[in-house]
C-alpha positions as CSV (number, residue, x, y, z in Angstrom):
1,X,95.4,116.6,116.1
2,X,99.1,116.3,115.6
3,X,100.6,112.8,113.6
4,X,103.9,112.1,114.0
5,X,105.3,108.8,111.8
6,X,108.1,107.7,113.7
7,X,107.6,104.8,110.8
8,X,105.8,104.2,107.6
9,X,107.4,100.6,106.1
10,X,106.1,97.7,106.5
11,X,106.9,94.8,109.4
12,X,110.6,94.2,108.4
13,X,111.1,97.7,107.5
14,X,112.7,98.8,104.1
15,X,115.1,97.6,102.7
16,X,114.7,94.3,104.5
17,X,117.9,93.1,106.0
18,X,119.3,90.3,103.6
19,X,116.9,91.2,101.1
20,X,119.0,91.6,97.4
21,X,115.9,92.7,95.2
22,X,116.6,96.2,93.5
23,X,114.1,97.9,95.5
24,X,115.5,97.4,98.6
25,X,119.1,98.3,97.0
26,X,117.6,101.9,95.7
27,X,115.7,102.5,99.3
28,X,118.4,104.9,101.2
29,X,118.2,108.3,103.1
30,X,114.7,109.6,102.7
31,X,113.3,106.1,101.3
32,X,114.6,104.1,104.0
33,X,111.6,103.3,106.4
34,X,111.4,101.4,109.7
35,X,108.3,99.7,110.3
36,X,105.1,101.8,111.1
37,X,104.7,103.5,114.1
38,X,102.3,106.4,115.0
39,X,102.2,109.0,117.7
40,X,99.1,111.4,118.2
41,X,99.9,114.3,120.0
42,X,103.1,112.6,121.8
43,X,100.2,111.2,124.1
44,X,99.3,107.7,122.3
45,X,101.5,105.4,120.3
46,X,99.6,103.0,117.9
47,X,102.1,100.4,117.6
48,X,105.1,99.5,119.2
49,X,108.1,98.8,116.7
50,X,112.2,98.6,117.5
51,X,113.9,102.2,117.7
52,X,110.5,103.8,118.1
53,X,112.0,106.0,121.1
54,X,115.1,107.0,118.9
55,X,113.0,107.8,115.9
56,X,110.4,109.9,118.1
57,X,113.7,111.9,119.3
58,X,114.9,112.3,115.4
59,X,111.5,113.7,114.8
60,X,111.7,116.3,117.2
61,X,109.3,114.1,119.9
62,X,109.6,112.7,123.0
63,X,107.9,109.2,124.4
64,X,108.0,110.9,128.1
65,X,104.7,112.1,127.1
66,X,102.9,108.8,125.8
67,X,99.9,107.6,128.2
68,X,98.6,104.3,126.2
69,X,100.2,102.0,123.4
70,X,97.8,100.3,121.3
71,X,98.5,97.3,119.0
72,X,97.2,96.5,115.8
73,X,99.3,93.5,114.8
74,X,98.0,90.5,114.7
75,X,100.7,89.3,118.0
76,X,99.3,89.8,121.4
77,X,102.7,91.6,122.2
78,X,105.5,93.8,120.7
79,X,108.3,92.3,119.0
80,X,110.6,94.6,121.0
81,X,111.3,95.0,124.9
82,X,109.0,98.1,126.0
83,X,111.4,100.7,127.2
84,X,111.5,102.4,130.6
85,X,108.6,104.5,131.4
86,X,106.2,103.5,128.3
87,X,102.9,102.1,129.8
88,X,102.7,98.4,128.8
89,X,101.1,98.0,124.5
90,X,97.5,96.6,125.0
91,X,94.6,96.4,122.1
92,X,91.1,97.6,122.6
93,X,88.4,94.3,121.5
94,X,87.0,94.9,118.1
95,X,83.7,97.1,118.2
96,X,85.0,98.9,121.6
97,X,85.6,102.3,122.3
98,X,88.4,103.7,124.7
99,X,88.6,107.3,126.2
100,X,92.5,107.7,127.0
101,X,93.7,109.5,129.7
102,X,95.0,111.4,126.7
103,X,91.6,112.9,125.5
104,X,91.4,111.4,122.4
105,X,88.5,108.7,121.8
106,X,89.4,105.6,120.3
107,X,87.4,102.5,118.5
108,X,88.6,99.3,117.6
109,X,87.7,98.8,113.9
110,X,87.0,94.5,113.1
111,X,89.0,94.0,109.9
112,X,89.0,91.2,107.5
113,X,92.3,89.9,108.2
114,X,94.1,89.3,111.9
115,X,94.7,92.7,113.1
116,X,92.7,95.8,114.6
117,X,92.1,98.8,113.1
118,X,91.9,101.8,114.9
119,X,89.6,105.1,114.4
120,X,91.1,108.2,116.3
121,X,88.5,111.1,117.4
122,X,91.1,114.1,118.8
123,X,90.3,116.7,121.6
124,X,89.6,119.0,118.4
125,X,87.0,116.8,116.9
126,X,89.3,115.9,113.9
127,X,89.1,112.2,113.0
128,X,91.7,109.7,112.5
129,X,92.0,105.9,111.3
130,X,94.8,103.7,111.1
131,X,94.8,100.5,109.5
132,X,97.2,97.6,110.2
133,X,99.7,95.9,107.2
134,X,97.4,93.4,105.1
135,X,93.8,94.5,106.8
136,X,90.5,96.2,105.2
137,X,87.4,97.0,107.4
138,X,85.3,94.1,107.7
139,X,81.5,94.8,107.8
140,X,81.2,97.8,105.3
141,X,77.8,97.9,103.4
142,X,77.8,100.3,101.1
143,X,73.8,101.4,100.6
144,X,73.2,101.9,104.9
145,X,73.4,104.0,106.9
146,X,76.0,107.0,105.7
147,X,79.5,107.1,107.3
148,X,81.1,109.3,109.1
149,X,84.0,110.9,106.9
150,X,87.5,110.6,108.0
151,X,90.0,113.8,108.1
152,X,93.3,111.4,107.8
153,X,93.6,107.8,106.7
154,X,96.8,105.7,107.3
155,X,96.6,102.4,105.3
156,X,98.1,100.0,103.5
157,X,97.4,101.4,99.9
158,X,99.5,99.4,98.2
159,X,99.4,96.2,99.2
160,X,95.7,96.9,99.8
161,X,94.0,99.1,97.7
162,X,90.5,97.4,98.2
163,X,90.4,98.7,101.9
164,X,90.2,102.3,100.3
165,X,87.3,101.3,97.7
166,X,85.4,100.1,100.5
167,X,86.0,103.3,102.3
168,X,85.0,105.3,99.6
169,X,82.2,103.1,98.9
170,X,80.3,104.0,101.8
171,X,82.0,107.7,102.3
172,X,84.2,107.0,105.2
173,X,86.9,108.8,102.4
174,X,85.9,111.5,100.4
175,X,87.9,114.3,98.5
176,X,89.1,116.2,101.1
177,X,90.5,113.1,102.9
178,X,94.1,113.0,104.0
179,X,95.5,109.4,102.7
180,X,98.6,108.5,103.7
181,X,100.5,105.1,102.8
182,X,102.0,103.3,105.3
183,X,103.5,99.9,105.5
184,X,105.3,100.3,103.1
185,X,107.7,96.8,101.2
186,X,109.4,96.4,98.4
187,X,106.1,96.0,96.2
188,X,106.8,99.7,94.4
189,X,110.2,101.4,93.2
190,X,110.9,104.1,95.2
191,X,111.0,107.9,95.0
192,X,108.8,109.3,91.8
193,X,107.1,105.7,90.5
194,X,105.9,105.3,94.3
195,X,104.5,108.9,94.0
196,X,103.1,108.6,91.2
197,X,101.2,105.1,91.4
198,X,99.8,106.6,95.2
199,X,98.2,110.3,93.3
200,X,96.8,108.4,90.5
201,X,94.9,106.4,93.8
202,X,94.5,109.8,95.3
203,X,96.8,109.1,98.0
204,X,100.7,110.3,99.3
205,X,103.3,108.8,101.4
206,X,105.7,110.9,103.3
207,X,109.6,110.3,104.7
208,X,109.6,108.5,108.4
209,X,109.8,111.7,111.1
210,X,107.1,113.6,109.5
211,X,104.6,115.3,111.8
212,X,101.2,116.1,109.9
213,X,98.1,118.0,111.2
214,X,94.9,116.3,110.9
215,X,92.7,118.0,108.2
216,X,95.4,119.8,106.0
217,X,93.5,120.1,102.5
218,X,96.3,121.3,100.4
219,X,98.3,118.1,100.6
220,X,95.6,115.9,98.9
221,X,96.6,114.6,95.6
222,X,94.8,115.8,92.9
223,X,93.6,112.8,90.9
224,X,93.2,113.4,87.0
225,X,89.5,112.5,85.6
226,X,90.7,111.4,82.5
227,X,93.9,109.4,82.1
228,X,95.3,107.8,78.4
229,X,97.4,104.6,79.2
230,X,99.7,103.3,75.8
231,X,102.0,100.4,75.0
232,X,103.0,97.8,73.1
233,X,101.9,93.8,73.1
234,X,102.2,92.2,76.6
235,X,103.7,95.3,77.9
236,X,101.7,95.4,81.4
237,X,99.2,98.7,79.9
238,X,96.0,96.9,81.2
239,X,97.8,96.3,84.8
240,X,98.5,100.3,85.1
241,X,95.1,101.0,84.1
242,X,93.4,98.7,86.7
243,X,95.8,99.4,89.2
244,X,94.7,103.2,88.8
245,X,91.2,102.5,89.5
246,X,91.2,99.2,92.0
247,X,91.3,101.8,95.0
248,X,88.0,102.8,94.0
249,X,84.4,101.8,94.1
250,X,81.8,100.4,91.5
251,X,84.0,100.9,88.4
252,X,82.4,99.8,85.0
253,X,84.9,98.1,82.9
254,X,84.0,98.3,79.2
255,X,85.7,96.0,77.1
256,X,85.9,96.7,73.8
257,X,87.0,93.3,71.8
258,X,83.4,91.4,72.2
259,X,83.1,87.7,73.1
260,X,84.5,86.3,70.0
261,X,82.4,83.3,70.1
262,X,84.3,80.1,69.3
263,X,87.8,81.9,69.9
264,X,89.6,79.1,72.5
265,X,92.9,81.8,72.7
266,X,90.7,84.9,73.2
267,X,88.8,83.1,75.7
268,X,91.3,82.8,77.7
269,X,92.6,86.4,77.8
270,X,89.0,87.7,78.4
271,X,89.4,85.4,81.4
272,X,93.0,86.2,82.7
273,X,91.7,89.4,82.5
274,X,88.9,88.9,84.5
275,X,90.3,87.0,87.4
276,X,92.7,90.1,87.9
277,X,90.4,93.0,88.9
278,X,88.6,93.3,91.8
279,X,85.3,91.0,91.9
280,X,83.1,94.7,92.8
281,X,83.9,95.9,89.3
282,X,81.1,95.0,87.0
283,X,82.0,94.4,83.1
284,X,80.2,95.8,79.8
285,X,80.8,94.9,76.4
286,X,80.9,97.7,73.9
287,X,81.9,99.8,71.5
288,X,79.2,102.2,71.8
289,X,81.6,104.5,74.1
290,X,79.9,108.1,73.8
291,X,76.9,107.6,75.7
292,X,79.1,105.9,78.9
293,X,81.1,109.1,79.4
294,X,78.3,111.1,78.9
295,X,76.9,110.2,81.9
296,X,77.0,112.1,84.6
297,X,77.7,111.5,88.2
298,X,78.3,108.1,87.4
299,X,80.9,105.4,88.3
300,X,84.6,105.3,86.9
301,X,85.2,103.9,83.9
302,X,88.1,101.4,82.4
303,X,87.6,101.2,78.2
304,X,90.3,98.5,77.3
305,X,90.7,99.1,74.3
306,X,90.6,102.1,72.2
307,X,92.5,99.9,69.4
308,X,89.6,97.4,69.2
309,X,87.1,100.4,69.4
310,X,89.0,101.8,66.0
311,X,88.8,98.2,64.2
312,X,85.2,98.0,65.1
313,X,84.7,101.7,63.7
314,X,86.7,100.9,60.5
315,X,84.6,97.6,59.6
316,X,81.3,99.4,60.1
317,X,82.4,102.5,57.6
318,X,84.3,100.2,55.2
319,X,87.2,101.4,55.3
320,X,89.6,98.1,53.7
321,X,87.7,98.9,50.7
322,X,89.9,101.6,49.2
323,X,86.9,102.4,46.9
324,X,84.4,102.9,50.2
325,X,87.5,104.9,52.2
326,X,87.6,107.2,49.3
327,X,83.8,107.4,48.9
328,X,83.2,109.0,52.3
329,X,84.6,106.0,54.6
330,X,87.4,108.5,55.6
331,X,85.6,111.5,56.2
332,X,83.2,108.9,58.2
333,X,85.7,107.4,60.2
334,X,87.3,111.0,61.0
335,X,83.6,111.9,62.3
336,X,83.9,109.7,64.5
337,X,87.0,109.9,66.3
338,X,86.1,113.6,66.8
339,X,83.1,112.6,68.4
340,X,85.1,109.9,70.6
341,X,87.6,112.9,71.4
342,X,84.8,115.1,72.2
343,X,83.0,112.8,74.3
344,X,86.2,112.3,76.3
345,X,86.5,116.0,76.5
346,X,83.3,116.3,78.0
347,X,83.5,113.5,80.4
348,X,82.3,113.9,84.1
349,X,83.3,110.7,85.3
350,X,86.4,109.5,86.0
351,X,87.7,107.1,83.1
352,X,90.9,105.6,82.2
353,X,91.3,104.7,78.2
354,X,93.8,102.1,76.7
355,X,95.4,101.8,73.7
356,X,97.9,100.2,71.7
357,X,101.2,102.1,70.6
358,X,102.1,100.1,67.1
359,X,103.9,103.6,65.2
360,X,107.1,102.4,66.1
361,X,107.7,99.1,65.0
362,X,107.8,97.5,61.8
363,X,105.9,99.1,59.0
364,X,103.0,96.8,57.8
365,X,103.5,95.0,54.6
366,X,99.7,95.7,53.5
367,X,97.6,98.9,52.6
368,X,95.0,97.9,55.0
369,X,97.6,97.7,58.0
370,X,99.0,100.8,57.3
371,X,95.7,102.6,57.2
372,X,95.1,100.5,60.7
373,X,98.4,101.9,62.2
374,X,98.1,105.6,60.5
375,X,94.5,106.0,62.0
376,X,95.6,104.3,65.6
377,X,98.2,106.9,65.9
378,X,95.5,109.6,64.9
379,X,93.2,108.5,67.3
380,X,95.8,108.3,70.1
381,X,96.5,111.6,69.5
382,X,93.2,112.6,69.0
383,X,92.5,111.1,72.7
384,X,95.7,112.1,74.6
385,X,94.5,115.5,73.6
386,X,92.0,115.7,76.1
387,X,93.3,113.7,78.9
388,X,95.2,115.3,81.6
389,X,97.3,112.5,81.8
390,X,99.2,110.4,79.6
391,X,101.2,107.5,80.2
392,X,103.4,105.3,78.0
393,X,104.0,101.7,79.5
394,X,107.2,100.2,78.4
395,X,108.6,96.4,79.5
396,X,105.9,96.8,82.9
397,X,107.1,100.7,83.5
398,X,105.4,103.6,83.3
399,X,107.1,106.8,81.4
400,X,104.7,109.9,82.0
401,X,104.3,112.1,78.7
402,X,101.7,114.2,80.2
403,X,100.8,114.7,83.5
């Protein structure tokens, strides 16, 4: 089954008219996009958007050949007049299935917003769905009865990474799935910080006019099992590291820092915290970090932070008594970083490790906070190591070191 995306932005297209964010000013030639339009096999046209015959023609395509237009839109109707010789747009009723006069079979997918989703069976077999702006599949139970896997996904990633977690929940997407972002805003930079947020969620996005073939294995990201993120105070490291797993299902976040009992400001950034990823994720507190990624086969995991992990390691060996570190607290603490590093090594899982970057500031005025900072930037090291990526998040942006 042939795709061609005479579109892949969202609604208003990118940039937006009027629109004076930086995003939209850097979006030119290849990351310009017109809203999202798709045509299978230059037979059917899932959506209807303004230019769509003039794209199709850029592409190579012609809209001679369509034989049904399909909405997913929330409006009954196109926002554009329907040019010469198109069959009238119509939408199939959630839960009901259409055989074209194109071969392909289609089914309405129910989503959880207004919209219809649409899943795509070609004359080959290959299978297809297409998501519209804003939507997730409504109805997915993860535990029934196993899905059928999809070759190609279209979907709003970005805006809606939770649609792919449920899909991967019940194994509608697995590794050898084709996802592909469309709808497209100004939520993302352009260009390489748009790539890279889409592979870390296992997913690509592609210049308006492409024309993909259903099932192409080679073009699916490969998404690194162990990722380090670093940065400063307040400098947005716990939003990349959700962010890389919230398009995936039944991820354990291990937090690191305890309850502090009695801690009013702590509190309340366990709970900001809380509120921000996605209500599936369930939440452990712990240090005890080794037996998590030893598991196998098991869930992804989010340890936030590798800095509290290092106090709690340096209380239990003593190590702000310079009498203790000298007396085998060192050699103690160094045992067990190596077994952290190890265990990392060894991971099966997916997991994503934070930490704080605090060599490059001030030095401390104490012996103690030296020793805190000295064996922080050991154990960063120690970790990045043995992850095959590494990210340093500076002022909200992400500068790849490794990776």
């Amino acid at each position: 089954m042939e795709v061609t995306l005479l579109g892949t932005g969202a609604p208003a297209g990118l940039p937006r008219p009027d629109c004076p964010c930086a995003v939209c000013a850097t979006s030119l030639g290849v990351d310009a996009r017109a809203a999202t339009a798709v045509l299978l096999d230059g037979a059917l046209l899932l959506d209807l958007t303004p230019g769509a015959a003039f794209a199709a023609a850029r592409a190579g395509h012609s809209l001679g050949g369509v034989r049904q237009v399909l909405l997913s839109h929330p409006h009954d109707g196109p926002a554009v007049e329907v040019p010469a010789g198109l069959p009238q747009p119509g939408r199939v009723p959630d839960g009901r299935e259409l055989t074209p006069l194109t071969g392909h079979r289609v089914r309405a997918v129910a989503m959880d917003a207004p919209g219809t989703g649409y899943a795509v069976t070609g004359p080959d077999g290959q299978r297809l769905l297409y998501l519209p702006p804003g939507g997730a599949p409504a109805g997915l139970e993860e535990g029934g009865e196993p899905a059928e896997r999809y070759d190609m996904v279209l979907t709003d990633v970005v805006g809606r990474p939770d649609a792919l977690a449920k899909l991967r929940a019940v194994g509608a997407v697995g590794p050898t799935t084709d996802v592909v972002a469309v709808h497209l805003d100004h939520d993302v930079p352009p260009g390489p910080e748009l790539r890279r947020r889409l592979a870390a969620a296992g997913a690509r996005a592609v210049p308006d006019g492409s024309t993909l073939t259903v099932g192409v294995y080679e073009e699916v990201p490969d998404v690194p099992r162990r990722a380090l993120v670093l940065g400063g105070a307040r400098s947005g490291k716990s939003v990349e590291a959700e962010r890389r797993l919230e398009s995936f299902p039944d991820v354990l976040y291990v937090a690191t820092g305890g309850s502090r009992g009695g801690d009013g400001e702590w509190a309340t950034r366990v709970a900001i915290h809380r509120e921000r990823r996605p209500g599936s994720w369930r939440t452990v507190e712990t240090c005890d970090l080794v037996p998590l990624l030893g598991e196998d086969g098991a869930a992804p995991l989010l340890i936030d932070c590798l800095s509290l992990w290092l106090t709690d390691a340096m209380d239990s060996v003593g190590a702000w008594d310079d009498a203790v570190w000298a007396d085998g607290g060192e050699r103690e603490l160094r045992s067990r970083v190596a077994e952290l590093a190890g265990a990392v090594r060894g991971a099966r899982r997916p997991v994503v490790l934070v930490s704080n970057e605090v060599g490059s500031g001030i030095v401390p005025a104490t012996a103690s906070g030296r020793r805190y900072r000295d064996e922080l930037g050991r154990l960063n090291a120690a970790v990045a190591g043995e992850c095959e990526e590494v990210v340093l998040v500076v002022a909200g942006q992400a500068v790849v070191l490794r990776g």
